[in-house]
C-alpha positions in Angstrom: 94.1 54.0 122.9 91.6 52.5 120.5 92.1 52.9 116.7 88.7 52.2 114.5 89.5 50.2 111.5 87.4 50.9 109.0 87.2 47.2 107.9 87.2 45.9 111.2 85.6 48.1 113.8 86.6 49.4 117.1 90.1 47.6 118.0 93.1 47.6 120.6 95.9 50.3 119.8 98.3 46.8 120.1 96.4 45.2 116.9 97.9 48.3 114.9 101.8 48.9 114.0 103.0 52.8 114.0 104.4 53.6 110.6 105.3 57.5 111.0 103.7 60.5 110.1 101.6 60.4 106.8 103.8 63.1 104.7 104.8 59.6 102.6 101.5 60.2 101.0 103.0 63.7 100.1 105.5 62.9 97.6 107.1 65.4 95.3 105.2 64.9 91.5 109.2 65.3 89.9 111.4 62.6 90.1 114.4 64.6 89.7 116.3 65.9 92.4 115.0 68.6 94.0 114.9 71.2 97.1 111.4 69.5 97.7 113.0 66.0 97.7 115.7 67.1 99.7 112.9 68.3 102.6 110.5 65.4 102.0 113.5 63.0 102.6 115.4 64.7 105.2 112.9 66.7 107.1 110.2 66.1 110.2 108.1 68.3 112.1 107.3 66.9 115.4 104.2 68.8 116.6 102.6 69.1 119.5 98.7 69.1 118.8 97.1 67.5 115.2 99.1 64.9 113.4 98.7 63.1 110.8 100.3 59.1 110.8 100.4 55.9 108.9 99.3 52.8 111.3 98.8 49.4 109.8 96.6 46.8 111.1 98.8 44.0 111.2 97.0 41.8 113.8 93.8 42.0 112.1 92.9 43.0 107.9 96.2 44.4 107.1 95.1 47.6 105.8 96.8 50.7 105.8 95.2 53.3 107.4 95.8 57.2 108.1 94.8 58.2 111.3 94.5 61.9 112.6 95.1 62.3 116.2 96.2 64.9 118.6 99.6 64.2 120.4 98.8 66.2 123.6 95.2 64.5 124.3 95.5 61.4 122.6 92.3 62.2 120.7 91.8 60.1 117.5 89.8 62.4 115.1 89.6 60.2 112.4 90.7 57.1 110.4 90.6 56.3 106.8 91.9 53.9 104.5 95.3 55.2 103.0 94.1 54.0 99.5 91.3 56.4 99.7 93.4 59.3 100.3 95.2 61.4 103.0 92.8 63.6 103.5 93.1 66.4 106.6 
């Protein structure tokens, strides 16, 4: 697999660490305890089809990216900088 780093260009899926699915982008806007914190801490789909995850480039610029990619194809839709947003 080949992840495009927005910074870098086209690269090896081995320059990139897997961080886990991008729902720590989707916090809960309370800080108190909550049903919603309970789920956002304790919960995880595990889909089968569009995902959403948080990869960082550690072999190359060290960015953060989220990259949206199918988990039955392998199919990298897109790839943004985390800082920039979620998106999807």
């Amino acid at each position: 697999m080949r992840l495009t780093c927005p910074l870098c260009g086209a690269r090896d899926r081995r320059e990139f660490t897997y961080k886990g699915a991008a729902v720590a982008l989707d916090r809960p806007a309370t800080q108190d305890w909550s049903p919603e914190w309970d789920d956002y801490l304790h919960n995880r789909a595990n889909p089968a089809g569009e995902t959403r995850d948080l990869w960082q480039h550690a072999a190359g610029c060290g960015a953060w990216l989220v990259v949206t990619r199918d988990t039955v194809t392998h199919a990298v839709r897109d790839v943004r900088l985390a800082r920039e947003g979620a998106g999807g």
